[in-house]
PDB file of the backbone (N, CA, C, O) and the ligand in Angstrom, with CONECT records:
HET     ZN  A 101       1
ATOM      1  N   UNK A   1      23.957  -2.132 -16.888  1.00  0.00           N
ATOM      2  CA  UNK A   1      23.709  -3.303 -16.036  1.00  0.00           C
ATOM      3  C   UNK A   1      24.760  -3.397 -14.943  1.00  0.00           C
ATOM      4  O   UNK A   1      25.899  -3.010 -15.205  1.00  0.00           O
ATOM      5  N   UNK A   2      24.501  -3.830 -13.859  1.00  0.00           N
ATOM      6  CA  UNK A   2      25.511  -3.707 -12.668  1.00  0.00           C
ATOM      7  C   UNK A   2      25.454  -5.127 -12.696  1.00  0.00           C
ATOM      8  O   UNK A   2      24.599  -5.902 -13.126  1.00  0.00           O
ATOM      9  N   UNK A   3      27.038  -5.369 -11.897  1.00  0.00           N
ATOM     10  CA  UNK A   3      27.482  -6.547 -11.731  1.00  0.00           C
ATOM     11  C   UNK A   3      26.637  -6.553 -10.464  1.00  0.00           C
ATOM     12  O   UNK A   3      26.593  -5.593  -9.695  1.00  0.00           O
ATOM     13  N   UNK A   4      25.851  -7.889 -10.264  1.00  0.00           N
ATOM     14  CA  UNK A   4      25.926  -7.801  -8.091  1.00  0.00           C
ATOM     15  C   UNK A   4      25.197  -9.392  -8.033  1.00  0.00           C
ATOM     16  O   UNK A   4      24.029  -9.780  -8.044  1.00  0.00           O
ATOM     17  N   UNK A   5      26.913 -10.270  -7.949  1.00  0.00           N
ATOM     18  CA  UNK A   5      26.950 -11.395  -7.923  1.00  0.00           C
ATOM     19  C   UNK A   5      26.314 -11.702  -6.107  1.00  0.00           C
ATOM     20  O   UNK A   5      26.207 -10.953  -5.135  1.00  0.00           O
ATOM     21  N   UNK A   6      26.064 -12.898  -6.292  1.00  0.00           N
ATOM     22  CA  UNK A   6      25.076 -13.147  -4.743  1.00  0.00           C
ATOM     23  C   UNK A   6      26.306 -13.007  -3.477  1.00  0.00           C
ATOM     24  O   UNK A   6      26.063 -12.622  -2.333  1.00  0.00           O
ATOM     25  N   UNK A   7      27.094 -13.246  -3.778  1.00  0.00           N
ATOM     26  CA  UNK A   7      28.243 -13.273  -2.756  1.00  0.00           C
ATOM     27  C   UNK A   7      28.028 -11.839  -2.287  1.00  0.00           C
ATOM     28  O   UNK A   7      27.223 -11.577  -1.393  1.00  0.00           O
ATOM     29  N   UNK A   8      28.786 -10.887  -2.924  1.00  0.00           N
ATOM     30  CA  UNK A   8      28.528  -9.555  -3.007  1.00  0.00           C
ATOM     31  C   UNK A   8      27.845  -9.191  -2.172  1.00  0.00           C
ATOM     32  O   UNK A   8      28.243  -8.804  -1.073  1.00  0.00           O
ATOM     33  N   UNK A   9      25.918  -9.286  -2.780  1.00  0.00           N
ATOM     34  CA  UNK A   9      25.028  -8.867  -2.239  1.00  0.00           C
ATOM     35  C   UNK A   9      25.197  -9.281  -0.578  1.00  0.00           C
ATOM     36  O   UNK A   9      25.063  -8.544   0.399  1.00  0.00           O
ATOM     37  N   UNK A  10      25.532 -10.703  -0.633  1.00  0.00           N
ATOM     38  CA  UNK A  10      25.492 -10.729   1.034  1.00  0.00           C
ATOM     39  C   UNK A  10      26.734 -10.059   1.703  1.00  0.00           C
ATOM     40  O   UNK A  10      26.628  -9.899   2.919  1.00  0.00           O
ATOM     41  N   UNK A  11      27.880  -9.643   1.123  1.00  0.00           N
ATOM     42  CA  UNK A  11      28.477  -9.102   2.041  1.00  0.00           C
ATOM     43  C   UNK A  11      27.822  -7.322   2.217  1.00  0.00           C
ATOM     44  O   UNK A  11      28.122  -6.582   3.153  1.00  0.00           O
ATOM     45  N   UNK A  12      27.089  -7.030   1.304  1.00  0.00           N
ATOM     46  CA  UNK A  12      26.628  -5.837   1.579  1.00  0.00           C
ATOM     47  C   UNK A  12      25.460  -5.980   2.264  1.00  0.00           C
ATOM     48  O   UNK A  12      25.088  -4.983   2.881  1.00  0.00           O
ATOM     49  N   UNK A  13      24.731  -7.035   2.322  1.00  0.00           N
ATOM     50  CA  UNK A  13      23.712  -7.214   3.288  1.00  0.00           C
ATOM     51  C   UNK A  13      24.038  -7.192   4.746  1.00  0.00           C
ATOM     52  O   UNK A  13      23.274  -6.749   5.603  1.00  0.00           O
ATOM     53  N   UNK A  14      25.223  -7.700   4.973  1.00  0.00           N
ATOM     54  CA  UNK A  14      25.802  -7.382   6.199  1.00  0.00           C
ATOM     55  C   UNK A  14      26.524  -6.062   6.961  1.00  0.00           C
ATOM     56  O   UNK A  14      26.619  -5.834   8.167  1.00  0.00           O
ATOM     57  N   UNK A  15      27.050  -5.192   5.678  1.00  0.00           N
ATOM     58  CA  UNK A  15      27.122  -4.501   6.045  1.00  0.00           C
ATOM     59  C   UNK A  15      27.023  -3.197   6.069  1.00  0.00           C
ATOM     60  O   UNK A  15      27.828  -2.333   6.419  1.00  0.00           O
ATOM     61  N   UNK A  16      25.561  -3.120   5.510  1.00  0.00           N
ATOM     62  CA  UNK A  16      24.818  -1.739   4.898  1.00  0.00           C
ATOM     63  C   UNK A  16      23.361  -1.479   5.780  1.00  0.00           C
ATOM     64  O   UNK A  16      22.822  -0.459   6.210  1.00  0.00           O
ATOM     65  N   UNK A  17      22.952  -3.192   5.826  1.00  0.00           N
ATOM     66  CA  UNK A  17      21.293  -3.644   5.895  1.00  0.00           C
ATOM     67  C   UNK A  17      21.197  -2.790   7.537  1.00  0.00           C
ATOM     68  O   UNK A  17      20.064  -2.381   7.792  1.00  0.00           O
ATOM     69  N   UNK A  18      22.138  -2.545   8.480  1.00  0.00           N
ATOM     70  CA  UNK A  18      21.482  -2.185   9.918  1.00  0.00           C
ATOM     71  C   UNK A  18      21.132  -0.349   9.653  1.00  0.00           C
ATOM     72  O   UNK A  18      20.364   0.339  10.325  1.00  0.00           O
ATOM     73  N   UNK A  19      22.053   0.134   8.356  1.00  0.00           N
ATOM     74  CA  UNK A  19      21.990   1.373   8.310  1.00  0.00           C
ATOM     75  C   UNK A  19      21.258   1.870   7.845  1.00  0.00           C
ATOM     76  O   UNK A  19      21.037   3.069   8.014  1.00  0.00           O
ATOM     77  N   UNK A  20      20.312   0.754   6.723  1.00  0.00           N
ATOM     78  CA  UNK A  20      19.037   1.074   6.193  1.00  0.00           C
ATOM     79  C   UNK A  20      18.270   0.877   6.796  1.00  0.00           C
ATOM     80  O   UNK A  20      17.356   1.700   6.825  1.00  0.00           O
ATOM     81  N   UNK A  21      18.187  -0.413   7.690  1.00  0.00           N
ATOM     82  CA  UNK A  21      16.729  -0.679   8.154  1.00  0.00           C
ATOM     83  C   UNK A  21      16.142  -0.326   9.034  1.00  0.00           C
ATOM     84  O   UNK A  21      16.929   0.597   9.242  1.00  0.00           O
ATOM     85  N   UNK A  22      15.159  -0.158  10.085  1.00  0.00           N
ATOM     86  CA  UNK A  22      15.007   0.629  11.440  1.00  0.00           C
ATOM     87  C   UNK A  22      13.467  -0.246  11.008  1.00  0.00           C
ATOM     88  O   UNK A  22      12.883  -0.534   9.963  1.00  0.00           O
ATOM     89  N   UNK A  23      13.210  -0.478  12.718  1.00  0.00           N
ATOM     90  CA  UNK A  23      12.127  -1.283  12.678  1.00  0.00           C
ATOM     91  C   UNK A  23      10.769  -0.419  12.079  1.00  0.00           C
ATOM     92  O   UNK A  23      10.654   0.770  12.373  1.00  0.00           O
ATOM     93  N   UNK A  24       9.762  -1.098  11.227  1.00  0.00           N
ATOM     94  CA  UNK A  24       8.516  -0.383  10.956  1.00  0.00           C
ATOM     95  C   UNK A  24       7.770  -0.180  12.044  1.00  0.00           C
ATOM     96  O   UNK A  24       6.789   0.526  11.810  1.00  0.00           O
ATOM     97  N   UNK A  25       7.866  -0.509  13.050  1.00  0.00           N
ATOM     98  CA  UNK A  25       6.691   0.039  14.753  1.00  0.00           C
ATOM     99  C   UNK A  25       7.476   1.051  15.234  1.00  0.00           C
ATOM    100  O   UNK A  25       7.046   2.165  14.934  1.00  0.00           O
ATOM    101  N   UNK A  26       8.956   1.031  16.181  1.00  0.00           N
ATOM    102  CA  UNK A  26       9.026   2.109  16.613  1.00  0.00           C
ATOM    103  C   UNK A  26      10.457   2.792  15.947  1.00  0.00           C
ATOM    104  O   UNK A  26      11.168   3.560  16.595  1.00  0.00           O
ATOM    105  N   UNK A  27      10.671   2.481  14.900  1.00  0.00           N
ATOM    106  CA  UNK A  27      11.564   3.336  13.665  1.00  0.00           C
ATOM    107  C   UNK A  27      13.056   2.834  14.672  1.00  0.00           C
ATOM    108  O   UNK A  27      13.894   3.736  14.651  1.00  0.00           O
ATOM    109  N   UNK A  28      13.434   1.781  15.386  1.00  0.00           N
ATOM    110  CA  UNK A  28      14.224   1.883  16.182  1.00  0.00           C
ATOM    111  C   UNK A  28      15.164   1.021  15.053  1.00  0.00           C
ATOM    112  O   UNK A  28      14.959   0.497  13.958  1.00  0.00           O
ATOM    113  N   UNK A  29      16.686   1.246  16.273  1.00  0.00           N
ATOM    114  CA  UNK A  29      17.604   0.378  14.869  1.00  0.00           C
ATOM    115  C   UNK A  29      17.484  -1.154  15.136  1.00  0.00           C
ATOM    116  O   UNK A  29      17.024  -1.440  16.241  1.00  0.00           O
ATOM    117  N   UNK A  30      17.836  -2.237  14.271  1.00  0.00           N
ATOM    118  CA  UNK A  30      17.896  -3.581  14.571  1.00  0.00           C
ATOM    119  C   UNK A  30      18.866  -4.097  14.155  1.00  0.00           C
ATOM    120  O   UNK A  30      19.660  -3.572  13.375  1.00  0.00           O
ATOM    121  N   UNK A  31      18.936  -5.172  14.605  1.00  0.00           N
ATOM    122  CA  UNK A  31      20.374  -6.196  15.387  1.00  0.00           C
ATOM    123  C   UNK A  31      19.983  -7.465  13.751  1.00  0.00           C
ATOM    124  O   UNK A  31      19.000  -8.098  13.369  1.00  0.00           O
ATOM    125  N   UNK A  32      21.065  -7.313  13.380  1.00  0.00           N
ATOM    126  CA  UNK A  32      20.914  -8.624  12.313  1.00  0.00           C
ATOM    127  C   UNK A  32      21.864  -9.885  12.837  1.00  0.00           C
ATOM    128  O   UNK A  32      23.095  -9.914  12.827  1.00  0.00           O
ATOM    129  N   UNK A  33      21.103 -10.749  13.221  1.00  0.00           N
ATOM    130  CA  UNK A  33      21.715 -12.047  13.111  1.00  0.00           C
ATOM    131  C   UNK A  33      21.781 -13.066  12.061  1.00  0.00           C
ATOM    132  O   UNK A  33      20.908 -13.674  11.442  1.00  0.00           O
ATOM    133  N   UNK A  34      23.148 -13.081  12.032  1.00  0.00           N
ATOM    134  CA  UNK A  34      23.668 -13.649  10.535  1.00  0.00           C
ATOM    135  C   UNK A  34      23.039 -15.416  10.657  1.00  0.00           C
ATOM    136  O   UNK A  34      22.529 -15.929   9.661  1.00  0.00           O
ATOM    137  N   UNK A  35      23.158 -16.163  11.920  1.00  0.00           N
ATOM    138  CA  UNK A  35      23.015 -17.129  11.971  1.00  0.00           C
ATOM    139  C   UNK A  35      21.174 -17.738  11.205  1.00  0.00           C
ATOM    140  O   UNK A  35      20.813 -18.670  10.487  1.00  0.00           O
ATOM    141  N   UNK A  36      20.434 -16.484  11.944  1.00  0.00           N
ATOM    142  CA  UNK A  36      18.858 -16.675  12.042  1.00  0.00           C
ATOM    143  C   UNK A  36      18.353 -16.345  10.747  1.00  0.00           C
ATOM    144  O   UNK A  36      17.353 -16.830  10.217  1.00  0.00           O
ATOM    145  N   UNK A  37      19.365 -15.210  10.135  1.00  0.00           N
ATOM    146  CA  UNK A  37      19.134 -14.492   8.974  1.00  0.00           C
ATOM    147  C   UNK A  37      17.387 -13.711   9.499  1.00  0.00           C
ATOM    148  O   UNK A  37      16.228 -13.728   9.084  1.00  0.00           O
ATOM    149  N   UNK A  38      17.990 -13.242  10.371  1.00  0.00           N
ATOM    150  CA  UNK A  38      16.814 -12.227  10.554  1.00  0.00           C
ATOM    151  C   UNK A  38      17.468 -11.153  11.413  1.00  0.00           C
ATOM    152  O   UNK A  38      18.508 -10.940  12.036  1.00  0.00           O
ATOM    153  N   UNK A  39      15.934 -10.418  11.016  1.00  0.00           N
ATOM    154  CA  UNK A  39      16.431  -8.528  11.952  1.00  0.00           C
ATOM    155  C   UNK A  39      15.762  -8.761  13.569  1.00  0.00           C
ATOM    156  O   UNK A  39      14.884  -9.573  13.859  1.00  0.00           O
ATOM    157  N   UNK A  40      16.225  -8.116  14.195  1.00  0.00           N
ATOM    158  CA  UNK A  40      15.585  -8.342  15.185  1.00  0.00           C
ATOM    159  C   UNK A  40      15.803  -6.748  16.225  1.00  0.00           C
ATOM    160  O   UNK A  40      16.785  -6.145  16.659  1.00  0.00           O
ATOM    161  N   UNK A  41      14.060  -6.513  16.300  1.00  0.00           N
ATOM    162  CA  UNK A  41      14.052  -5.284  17.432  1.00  0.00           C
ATOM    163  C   UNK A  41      13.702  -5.710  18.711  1.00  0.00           C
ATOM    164  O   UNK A  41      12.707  -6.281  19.158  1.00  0.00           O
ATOM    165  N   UNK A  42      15.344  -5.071  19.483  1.00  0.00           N
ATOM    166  CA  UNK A  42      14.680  -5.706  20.806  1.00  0.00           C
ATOM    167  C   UNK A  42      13.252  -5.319  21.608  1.00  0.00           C
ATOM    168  O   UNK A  42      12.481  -6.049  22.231  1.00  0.00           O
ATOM    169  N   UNK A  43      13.202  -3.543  21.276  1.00  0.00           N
ATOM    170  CA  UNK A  43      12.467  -3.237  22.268  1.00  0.00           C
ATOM    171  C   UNK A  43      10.425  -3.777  22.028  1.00  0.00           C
ATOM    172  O   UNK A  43       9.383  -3.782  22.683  1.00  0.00           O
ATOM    173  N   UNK A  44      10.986  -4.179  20.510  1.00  0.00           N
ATOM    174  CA  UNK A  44       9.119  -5.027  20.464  1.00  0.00           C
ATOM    175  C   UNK A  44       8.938  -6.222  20.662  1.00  0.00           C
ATOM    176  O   UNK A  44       7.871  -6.827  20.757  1.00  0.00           O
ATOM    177  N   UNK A  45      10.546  -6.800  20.766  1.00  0.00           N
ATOM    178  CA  UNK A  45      10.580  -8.581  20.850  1.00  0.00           C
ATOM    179  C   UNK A  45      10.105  -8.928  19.468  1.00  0.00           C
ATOM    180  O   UNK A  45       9.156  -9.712  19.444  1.00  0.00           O
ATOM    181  N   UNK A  46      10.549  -8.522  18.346  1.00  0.00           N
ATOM    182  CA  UNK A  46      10.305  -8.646  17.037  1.00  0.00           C
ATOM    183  C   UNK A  46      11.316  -9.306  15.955  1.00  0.00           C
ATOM    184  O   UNK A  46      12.298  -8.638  15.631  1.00  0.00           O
ATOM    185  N   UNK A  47      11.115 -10.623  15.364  1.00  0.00           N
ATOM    186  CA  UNK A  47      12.171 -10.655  14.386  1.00  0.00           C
ATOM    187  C   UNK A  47      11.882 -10.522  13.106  1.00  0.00           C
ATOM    188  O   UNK A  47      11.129 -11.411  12.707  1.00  0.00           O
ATOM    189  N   UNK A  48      12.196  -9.745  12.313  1.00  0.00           N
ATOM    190  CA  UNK A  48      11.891  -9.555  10.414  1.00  0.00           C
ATOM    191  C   UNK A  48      12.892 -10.846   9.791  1.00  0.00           C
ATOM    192  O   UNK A  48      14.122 -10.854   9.835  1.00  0.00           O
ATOM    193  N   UNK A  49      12.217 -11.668   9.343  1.00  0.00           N
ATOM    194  CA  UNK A  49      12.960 -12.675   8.289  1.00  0.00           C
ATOM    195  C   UNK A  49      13.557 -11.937   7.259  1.00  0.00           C
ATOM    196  O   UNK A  49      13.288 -10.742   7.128  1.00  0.00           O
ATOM    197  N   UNK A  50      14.334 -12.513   6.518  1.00  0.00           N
ATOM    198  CA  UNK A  50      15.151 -12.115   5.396  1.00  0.00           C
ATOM    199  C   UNK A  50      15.732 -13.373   4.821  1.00  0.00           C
ATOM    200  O   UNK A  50      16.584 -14.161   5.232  1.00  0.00           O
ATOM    201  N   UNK A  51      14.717 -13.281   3.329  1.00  0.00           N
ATOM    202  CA  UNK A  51      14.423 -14.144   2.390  1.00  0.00           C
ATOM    203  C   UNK A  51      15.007 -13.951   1.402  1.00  0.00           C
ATOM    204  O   UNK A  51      14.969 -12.802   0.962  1.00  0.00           O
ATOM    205  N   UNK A  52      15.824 -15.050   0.614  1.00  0.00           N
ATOM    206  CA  UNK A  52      16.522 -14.910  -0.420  1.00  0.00           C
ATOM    207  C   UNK A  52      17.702 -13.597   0.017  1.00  0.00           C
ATOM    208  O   UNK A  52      18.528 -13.603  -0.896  1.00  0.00           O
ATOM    209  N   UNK A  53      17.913 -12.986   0.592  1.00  0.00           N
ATOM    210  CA  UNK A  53      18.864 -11.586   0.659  1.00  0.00           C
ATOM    211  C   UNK A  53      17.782 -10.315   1.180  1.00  0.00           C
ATOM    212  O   UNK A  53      18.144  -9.245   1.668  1.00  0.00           O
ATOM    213  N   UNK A  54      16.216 -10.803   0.902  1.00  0.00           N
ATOM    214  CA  UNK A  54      15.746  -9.632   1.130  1.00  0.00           C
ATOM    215  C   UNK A  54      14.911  -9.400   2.516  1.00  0.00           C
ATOM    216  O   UNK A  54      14.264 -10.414   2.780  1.00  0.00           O
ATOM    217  N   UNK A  55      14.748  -8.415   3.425  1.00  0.00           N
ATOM    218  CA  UNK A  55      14.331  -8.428   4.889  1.00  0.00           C
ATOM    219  C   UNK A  55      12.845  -7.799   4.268  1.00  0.00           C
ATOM    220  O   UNK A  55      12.468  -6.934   3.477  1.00  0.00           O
ATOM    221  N   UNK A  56      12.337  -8.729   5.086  1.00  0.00           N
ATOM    222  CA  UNK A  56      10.510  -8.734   5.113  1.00  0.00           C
ATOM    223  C   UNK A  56       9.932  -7.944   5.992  1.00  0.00           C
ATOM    224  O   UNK A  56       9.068  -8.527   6.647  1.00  0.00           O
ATOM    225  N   UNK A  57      10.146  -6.395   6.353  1.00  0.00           N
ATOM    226  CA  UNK A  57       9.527  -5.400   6.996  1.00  0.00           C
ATOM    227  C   UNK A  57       8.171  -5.423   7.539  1.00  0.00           C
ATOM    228  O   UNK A  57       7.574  -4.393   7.852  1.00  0.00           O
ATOM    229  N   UNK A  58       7.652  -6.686   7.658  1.00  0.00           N
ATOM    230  CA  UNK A  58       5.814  -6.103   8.034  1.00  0.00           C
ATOM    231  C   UNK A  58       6.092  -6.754   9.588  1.00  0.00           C
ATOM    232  O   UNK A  58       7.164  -7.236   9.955  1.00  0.00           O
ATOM    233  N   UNK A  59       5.346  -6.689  10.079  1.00  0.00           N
ATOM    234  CA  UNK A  59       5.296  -6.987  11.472  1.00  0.00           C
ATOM    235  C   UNK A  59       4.455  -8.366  11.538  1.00  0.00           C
ATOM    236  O   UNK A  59       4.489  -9.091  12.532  1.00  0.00           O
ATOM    237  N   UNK A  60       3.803  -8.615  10.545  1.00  0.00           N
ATOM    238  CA  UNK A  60       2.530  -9.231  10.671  1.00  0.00           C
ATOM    239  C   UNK A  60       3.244 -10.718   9.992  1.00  0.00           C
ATOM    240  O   UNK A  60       2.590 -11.756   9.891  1.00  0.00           O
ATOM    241  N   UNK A  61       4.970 -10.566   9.479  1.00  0.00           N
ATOM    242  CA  UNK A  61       5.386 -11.175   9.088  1.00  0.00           C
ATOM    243  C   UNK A  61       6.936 -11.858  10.037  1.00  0.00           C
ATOM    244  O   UNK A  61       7.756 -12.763   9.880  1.00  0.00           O
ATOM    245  N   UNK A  62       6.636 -10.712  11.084  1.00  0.00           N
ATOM    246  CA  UNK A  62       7.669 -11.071  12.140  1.00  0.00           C
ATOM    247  C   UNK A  62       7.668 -12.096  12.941  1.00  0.00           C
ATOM    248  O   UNK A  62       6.557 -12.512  13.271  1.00  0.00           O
ATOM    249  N   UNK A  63       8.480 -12.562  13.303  1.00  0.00           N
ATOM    250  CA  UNK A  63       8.143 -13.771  14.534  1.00  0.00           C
ATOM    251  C   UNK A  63       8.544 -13.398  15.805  1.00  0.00           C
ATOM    252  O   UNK A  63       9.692 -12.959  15.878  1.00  0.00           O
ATOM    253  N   UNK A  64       7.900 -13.457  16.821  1.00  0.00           N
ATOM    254  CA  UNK A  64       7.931 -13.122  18.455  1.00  0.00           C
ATOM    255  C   UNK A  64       9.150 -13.268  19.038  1.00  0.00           C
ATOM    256  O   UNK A  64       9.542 -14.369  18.653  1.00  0.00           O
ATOM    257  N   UNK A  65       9.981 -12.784  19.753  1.00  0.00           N
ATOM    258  CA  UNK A  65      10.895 -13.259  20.461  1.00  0.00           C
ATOM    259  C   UNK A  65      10.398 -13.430  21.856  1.00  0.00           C
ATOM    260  O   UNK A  65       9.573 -12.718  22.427  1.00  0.00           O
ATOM    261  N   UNK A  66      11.088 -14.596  22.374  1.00  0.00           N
ATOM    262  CA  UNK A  66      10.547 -14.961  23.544  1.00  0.00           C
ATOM    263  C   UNK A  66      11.418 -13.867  24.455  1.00  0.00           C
ATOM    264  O   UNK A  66      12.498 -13.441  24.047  1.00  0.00           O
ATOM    265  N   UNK A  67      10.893 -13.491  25.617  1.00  0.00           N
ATOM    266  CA  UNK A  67      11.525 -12.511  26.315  1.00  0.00           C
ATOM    267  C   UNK A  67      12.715 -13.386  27.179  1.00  0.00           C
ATOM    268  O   UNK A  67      12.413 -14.464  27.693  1.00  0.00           O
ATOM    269  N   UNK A  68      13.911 -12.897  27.277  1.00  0.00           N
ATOM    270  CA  UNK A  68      15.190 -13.581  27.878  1.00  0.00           C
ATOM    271  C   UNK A  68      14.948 -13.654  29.593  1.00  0.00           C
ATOM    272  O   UNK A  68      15.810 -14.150  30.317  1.00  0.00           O
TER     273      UNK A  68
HETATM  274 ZN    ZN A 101      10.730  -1.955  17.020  1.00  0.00          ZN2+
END
């Protein structure tokens, strides 16, 4: 059994999660904002939530970014 108290997990969520994740449309890397607790690809204007610790990969589950 592994220890992996929630603290933990989020500091490894911060600093593992950009090296795993790459967007599911164009495999590109994404920007985690700690504040939004989401991933975000710029080049689709895409943000992946991340629930409880875990990032929600579907697109269909992303929310739009408004273009800057
Ligand atoms: Zn993308």
């Amino acid at each position: 059994m592994l220890r992996w108290p929630n603290k933990s997990w989020r500091n490894v969520v911060d600093a593992r999660l950009l090296d795993i994740l790459v967007c599911p449309l164009c495999k590109g890397p994404l920007e985690y904002d700690k504040k939004a607790q989401e991933l975000t690809c710029r080049p689709d204007r895409l943000a992946y939530p991340i629930r409880d610790g875990i990032p929600i990969m579907w697109a269909d589950q992303a929310r739009k970014i408004e273009a800057v």
